[in-house]
C-alpha positions as CSV (number, residue, x, y, z in Angstrom):
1,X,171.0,65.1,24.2
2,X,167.3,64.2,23.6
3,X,167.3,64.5,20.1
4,X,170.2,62.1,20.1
5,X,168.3,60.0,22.4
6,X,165.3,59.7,20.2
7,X,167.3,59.0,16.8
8,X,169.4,56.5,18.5
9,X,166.5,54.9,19.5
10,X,165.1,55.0,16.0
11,X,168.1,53.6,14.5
12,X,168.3,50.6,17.7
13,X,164.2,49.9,16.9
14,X,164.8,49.6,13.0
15,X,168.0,47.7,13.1
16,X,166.0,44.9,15.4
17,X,163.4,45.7,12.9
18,X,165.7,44.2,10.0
19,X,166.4,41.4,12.3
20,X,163.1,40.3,12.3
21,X,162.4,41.1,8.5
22,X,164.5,38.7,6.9
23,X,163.3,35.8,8.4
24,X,159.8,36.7,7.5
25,X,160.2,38.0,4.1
26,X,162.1,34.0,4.1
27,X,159.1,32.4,5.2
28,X,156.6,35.0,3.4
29,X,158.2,33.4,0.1
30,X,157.9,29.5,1.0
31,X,154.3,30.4,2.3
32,X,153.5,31.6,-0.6
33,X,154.5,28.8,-2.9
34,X,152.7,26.2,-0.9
35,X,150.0,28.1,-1.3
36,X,150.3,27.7,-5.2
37,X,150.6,24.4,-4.6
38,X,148.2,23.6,-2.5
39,X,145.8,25.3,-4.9
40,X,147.3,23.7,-8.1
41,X,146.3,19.9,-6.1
42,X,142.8,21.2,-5.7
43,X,142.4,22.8,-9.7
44,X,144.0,18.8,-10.0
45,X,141.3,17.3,-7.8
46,X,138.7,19.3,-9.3
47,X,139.8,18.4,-13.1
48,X,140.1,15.0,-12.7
49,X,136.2,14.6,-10.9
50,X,134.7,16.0,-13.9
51,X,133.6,13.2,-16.9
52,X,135.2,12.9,-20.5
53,X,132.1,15.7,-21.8
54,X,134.0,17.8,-23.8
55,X,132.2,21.0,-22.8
56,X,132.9,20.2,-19.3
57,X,137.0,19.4,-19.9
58,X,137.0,22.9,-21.7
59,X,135.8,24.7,-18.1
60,X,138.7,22.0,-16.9
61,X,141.1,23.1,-18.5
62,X,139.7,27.2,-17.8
63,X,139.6,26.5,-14.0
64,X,143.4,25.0,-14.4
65,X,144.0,28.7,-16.5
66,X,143.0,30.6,-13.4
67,X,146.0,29.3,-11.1
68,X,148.2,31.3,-13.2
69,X,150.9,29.1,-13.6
70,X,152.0,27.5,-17.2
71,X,151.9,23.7,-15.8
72,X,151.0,21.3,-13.1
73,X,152.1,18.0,-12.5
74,X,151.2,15.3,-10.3
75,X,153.0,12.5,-8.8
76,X,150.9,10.1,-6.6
77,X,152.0,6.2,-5.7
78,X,154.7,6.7,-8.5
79,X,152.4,7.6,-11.5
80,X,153.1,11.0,-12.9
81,X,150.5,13.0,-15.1
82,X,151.0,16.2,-16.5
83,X,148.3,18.8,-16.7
84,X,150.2,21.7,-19.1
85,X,148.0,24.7,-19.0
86,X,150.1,26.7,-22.2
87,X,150.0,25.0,-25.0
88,X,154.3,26.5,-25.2
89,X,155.0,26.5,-21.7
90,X,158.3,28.8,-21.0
91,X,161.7,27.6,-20.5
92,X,162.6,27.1,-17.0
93,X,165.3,29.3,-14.9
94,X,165.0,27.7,-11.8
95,X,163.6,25.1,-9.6
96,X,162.6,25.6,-6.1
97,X,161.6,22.3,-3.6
98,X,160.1,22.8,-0.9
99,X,160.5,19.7,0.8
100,X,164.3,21.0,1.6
101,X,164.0,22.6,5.0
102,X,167.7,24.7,5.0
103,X,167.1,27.7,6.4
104,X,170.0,29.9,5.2
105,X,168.9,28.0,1.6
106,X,165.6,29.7,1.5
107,X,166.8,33.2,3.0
108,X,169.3,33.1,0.4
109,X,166.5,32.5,-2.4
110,X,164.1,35.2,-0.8
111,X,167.0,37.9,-1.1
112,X,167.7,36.9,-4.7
113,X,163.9,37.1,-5.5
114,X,163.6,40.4,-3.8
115,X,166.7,41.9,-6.0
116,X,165.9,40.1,-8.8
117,X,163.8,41.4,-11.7
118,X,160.9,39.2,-11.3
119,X,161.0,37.8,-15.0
120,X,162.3,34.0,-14.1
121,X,160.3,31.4,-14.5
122,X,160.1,28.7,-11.6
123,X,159.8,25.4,-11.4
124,X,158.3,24.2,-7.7
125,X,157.8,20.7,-6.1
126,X,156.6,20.4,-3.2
127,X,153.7,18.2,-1.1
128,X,150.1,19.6,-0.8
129,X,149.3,20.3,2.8
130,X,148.2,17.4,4.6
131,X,149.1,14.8,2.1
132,X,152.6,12.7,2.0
133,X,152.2,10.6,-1.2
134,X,150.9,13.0,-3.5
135,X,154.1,15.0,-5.1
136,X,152.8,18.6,-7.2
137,X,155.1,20.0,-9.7
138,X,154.2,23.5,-10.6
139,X,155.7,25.8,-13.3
140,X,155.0,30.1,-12.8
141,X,156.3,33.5,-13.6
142,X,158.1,34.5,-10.3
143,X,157.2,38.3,-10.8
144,X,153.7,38.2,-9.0
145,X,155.9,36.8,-6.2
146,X,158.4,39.4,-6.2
147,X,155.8,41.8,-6.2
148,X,154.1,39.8,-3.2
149,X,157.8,39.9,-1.1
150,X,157.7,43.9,-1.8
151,X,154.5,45.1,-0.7
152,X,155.2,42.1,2.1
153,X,158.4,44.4,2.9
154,X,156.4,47.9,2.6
155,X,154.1,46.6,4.9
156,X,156.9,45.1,7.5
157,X,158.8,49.1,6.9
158,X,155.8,50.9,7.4
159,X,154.4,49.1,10.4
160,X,158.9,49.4,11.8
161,X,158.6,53.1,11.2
162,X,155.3,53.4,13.5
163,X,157.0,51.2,16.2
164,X,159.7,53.2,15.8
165,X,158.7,56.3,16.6
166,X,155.6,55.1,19.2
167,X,158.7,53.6,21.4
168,X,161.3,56.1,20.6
169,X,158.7,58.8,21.8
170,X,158.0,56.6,24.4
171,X,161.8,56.5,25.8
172,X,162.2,60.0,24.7
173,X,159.2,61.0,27.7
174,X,160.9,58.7,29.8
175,X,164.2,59.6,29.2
176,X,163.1,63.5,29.5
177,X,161.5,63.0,32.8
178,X,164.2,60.5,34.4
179,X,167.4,61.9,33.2
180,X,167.3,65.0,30.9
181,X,165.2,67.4,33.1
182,X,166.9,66.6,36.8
183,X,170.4,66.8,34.5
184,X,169.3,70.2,33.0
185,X,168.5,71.5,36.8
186,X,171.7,70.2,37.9
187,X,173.8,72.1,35.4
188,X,171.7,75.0,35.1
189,X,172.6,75.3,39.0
190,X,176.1,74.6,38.2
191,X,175.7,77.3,35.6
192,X,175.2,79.7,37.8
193,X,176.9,78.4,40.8
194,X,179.7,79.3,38.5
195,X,178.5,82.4,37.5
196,X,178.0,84.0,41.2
197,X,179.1,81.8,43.6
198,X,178.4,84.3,46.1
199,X,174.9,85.3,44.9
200,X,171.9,84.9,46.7
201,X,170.8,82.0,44.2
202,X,168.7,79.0,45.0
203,X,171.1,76.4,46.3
204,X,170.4,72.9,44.2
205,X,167.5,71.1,45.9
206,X,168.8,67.8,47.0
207,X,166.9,65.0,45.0
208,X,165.2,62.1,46.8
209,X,166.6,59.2,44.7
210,X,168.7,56.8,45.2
211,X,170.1,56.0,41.6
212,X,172.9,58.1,40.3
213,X,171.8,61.3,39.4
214,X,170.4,61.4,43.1
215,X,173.6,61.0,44.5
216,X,175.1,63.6,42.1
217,X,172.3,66.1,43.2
218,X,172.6,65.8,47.1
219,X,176.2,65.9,46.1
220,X,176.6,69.1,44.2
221,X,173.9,70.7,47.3
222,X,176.2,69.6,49.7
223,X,179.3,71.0,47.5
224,X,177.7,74.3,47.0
225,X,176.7,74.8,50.5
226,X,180.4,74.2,52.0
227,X,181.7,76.3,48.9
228,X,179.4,78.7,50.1
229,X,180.4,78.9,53.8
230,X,184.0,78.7,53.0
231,X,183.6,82.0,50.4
232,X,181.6,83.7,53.3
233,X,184.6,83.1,55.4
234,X,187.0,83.9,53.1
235,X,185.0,87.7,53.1
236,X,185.0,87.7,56.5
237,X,188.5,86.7,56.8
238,X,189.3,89.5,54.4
239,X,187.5,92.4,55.8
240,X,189.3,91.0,58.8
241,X,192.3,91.3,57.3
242,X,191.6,95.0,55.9
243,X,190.2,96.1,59.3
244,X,193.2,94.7,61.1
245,X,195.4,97.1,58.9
246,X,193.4,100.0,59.6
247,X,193.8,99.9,62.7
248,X,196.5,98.3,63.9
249,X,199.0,101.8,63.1
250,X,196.8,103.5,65.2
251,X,196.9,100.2,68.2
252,X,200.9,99.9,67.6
253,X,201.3,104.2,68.0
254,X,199.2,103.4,71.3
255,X,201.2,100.3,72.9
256,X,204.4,102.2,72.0
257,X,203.3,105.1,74.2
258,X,202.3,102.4,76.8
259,X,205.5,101.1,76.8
260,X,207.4,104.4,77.4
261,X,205.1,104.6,80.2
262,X,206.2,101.5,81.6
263,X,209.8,102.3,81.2
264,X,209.2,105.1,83.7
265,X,207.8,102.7,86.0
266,X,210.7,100.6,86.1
267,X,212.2,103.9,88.2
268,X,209.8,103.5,90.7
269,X,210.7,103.6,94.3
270,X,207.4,100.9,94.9
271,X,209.5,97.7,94.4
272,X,206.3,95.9,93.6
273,X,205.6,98.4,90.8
274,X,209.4,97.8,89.7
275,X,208.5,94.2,89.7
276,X,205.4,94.2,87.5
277,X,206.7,97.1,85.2
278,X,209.2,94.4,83.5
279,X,206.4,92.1,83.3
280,X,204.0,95.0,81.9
281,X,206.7,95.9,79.2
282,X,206.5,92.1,78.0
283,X,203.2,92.1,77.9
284,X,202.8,95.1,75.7
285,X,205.5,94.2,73.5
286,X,204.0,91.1,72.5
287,X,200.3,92.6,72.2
288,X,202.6,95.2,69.0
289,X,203.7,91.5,68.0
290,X,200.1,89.7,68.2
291,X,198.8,92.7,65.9
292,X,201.5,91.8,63.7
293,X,200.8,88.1,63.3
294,X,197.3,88.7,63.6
295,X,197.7,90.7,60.5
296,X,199.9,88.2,58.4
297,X,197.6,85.5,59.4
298,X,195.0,87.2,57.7
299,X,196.8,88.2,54.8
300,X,198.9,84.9,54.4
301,X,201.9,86.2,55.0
302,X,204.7,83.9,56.4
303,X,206.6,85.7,59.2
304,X,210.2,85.5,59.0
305,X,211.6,83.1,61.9
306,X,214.3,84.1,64.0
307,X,215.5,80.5,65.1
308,X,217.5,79.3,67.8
309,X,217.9,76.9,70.5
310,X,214.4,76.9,72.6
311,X,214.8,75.1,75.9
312,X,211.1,73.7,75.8
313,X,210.4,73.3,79.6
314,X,211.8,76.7,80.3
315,X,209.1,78.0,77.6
316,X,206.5,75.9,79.3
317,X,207.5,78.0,82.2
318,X,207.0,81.3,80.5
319,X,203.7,80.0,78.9
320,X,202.0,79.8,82.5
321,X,203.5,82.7,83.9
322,X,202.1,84.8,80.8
323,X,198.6,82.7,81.5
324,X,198.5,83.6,85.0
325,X,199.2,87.2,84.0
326,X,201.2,88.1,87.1
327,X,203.7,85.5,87.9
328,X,202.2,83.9,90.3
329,X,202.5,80.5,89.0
330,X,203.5,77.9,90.9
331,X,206.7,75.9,90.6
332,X,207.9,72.6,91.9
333,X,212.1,73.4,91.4
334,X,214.8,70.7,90.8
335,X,217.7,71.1,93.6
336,X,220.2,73.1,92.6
337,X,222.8,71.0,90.0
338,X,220.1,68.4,89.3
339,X,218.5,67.5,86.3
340,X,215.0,66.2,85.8
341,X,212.7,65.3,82.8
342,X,209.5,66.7,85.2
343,X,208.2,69.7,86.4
344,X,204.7,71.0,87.8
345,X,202.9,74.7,87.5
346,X,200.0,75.7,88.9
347,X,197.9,78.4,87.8
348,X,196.0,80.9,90.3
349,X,192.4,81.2,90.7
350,X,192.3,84.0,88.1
351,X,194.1,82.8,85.4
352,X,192.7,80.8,82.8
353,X,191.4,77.6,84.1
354,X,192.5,78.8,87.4
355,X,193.2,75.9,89.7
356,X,194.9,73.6,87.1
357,X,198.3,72.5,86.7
358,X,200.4,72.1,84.2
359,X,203.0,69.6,83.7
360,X,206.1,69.3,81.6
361,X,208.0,66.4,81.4
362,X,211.3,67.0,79.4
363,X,214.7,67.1,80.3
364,X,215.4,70.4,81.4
365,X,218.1,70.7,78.8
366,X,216.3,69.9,75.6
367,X,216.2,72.3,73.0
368,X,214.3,72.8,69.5
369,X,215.2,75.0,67.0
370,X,212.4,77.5,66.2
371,X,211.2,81.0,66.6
372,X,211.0,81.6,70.7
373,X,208.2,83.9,70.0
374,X,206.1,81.7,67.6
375,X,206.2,78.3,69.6
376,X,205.6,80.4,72.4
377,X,201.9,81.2,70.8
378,X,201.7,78.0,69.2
379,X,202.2,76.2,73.1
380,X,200.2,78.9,74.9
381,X,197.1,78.4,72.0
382,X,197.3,74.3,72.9
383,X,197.3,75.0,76.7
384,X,194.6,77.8,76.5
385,X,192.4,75.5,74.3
386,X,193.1,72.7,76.8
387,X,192.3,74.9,80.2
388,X,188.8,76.2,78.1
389,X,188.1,72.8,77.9
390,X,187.9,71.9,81.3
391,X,191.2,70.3,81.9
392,X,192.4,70.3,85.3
393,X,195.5,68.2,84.2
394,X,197.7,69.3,81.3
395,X,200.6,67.1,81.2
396,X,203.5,68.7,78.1
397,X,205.9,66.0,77.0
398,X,208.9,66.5,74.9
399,X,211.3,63.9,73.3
400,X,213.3,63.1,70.3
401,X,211.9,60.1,68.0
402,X,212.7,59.1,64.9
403,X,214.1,62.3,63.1
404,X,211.6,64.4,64.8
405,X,211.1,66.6,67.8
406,X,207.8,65.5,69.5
407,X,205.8,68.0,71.7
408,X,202.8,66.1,73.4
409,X,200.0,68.2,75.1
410,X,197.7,65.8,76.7
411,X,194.6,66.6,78.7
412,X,191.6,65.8,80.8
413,X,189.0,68.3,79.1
414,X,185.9,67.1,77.6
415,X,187.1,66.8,74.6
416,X,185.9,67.7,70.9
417,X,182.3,66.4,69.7
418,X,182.7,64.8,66.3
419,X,181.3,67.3,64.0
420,X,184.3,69.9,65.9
421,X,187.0,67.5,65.0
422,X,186.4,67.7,61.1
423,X,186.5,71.1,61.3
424,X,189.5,72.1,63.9
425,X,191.8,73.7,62.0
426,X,189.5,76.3,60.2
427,X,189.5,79.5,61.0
428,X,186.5,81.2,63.0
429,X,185.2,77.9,63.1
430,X,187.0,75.2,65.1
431,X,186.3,73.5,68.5
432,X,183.2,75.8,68.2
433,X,183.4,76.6,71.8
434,X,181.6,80.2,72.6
435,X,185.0,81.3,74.4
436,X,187.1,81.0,71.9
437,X,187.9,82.8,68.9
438,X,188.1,80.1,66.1
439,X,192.0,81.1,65.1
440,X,194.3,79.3,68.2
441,X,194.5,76.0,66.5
442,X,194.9,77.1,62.7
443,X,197.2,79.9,64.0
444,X,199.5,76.9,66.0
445,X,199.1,74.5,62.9
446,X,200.6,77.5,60.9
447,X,203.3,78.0,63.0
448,X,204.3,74.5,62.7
449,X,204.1,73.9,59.3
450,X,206.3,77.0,59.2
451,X,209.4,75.4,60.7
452,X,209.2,72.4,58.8
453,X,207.0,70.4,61.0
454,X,203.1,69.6,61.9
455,X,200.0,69.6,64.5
456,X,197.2,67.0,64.6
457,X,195.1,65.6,66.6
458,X,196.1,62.2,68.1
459,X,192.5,61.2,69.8
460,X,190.2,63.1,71.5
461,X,187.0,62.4,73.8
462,X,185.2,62.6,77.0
463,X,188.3,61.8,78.9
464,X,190.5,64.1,77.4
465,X,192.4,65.8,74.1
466,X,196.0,65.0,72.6
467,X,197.9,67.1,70.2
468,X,201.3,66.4,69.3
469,X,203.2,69.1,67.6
470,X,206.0,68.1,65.3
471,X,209.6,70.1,64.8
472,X,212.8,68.9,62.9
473,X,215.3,67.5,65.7
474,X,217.9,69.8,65.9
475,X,220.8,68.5,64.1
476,X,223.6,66.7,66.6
């Protein structure tokens, strides 16, 4: 790139170069003829002072030889006198007045000098400077002229080539400091970026300019350093994901003897224990089925969905019953036969956000069509996240609109800080709140974007959150 750099500029100096040479090899050529006749007036002047002594006409006529040309001729108040030098002056090829002031004319003549062979002879009228009426007619060989225009035009090259290479070093330092260098560190660290992107190599220092190749450097720093954290995670998530499948034979083997035991317990004469063992059954089974998912997740594996018709306030139901741990949620019941789009829970003082209620308002027979088991994690991750967050309120609405089935969890948390909301759906990273794990709201996105629908985040702040969790509408 530099070398291009300094021959381009080379070629750009020269070429402006030539643009300045042909007007002045142009006016080198007229300049030089009025100087010829300018000196041919004075040899004139000079003649003509000196008296009829023979001897003295002789040196006349020998100062009028040094001009070099074959003839003069002068014109003044309309009397012409010729002074011929050769006694056989040459025939004439061409005749050159300088008292036409064409431009392209004269550049035209100076090119066809300069290619010529120098062996015409010219004929040139013109005005001696600082006179009007006096008219001089000279007659030369235009070779010493041609040879004048070339060493004129050796001169003009050699001087072209100096500039040439003073200013093209010049923008070649410039150019090397300013663009080629910080571009060479750039993709070096690209280089190598590529090469180990996981290597302990110097990130790109972020340059302090604000012209392009600033931007591009605080860019690619930037670049590197998320690519960096999300390869990092990527480990982690794998080692994860190769630790949860170590272990989890060994955790399932466990739970399945945990259950056996809680089949027994379902015998016992203690009714309380016969009431918790049912509970202590579910709760095992769907530990084996979080080690499951947990493991899927990880290795980005789609579980198979079991669908059917999910009443969604009767799974809002089972969502705080399985957050208070032992059923004792709270329940404001409909009268028996009547149907109403509201209901309350509260949670006890040692569940999750223990003190809070949770309301669902949806008609108590509307149904989506998912995986029970699923939305049930995807609805218990958006209430957990909501009850971490402070919320004493969580209000679950449910509708039909527009080809969809809408599931609204609003609440009266604090809310997500900006820099949290840009990265809510990463794993290990989200609402970065120290109680929480990092995989509840990618593992509910996931769920939803396995049946066909979506979460996102409607607004959030100090007064509260809003997800809304998107399903197809069930079809009739």
């Amino acid at each position: 790139m530099s070398a291009r750099l300094l021959w381009l500029t080379v070629f750009f100096v020269m070429v402006a170069e030539v643009l300045i040479w042909a007007p002045s090899i142009s006016n080198y050529r007229k300049t030089w003829l009025e100087e010829r006749i300018t000196r041919a007036y004075l040899a004139t002047i000079a003649y003509a002072a000196l008296p009829d002594d023979a001897p003295l006409r002789a040196l006349g006529l020998q100062l009028l030889a040094h001009t070099g040309l074959h003839g003069i001729g002068l014109t003044r108040g309309g009397q012409r006198s010729l002074m011929v030098v050769d006694d056989m002056p040459p025939k004439i090829d061409a005749a050159v007045d300088l008292r036409e002031g064409m431009f392209v004319k004269w550049l035209g003549e100076a090119f066809e000098a300069l290619w010529g062979d120098g062996k015409r002879v010219l004929r040139v009228l013109g005005h001696p400077e600082g006179t009007s009426d006096v008219l001089i007619e000279i007659v030369l060989d235009e070779g010493p002229l041609r040879a004048g225009m070339i060493a004129f035009s050796a001169r003009i090259l050699t001087l072209s080539i100096a500039i040439s290479l003073f200013a093209a070093g010049l923008v070649y330092l410039s150019l090397q400091w300013l663009m080629v260098l910080p571009m060479r560190r750039i993709t070096g660290s690209m280089v190598a970026f590529r090469a180990d992107p996981e290597g302990a190599i110097p990130p790109t220092e972020a340059m302090e300019r604000g012209d392009e190749i600033g931007i591009a450097s605080r860019a690619l720093a930037a670049m590197q350093a998320d690519l960096r954290a999300a390869l990092r995670q990527k480990t982690r998530l794998a080692t994860l994901g190769a630790a949860v499948a170590k272990v989890n034979h060994d955790l399932r083997n466990t739970l399945a003897t945990a259950m056996l035991a809680s089949d027994r317990l379902a015998d016992s004469d203690d009714p309380e224990v016969r009431k918790v063992a049912p509970r202590l059954y579910d709760a095992m089974q769907r530990a084996v089925s979080l080690c499951s998912r947990t493991l899927n997740f990880v290795s980005d594996v789609r579980p198979a969905l079991k669908l059917e018709a999910v009443p969604v306030r009767a799974l809002v139901e089972d969502v705080a019953a399985e957050l208070e741990g032992t059923g004792g949620a709270g329940r404001q019941d409909n009268r028996p036969g009547e149907k109403s789009a509201a209901g309350s829970f509260g949670l006890g003082a040692s569940a999750p956000g223990g003190g809070a209620r949770i309301v669902v308002e949806a008609e108590s027979d509307f149904a989506v069509v998912a995986d029970r088991e699923q939305l049930r994690r995807a609805l218990a991750n958006l209430i957990l996240n909501a009850l971490q967050a402070g919320a004493r309120h969580v209000r679950v609405a449910a509708g039909a609109a527009q080809g969809w089935a809408r599931i609204r969890i609003t609440d009266d948390g604090q809310g997500f800080n900006p820099g949290a909301k840009e990265r809510l759906f990463q794993p290990f990273v989200g609402s970065g709140r120290r109680e929480g794990t990092g995989l509840g709201l990618p593992i509910a996105r996931d769920i939803a974007r396995a049946h066909g629908g979506d979460l996102a985040l409607v607004s959030t702040g100090p007064g509260g959150t809003v997800f809304e969790l998107t399903l197809p509408a069930p079809e009739g």
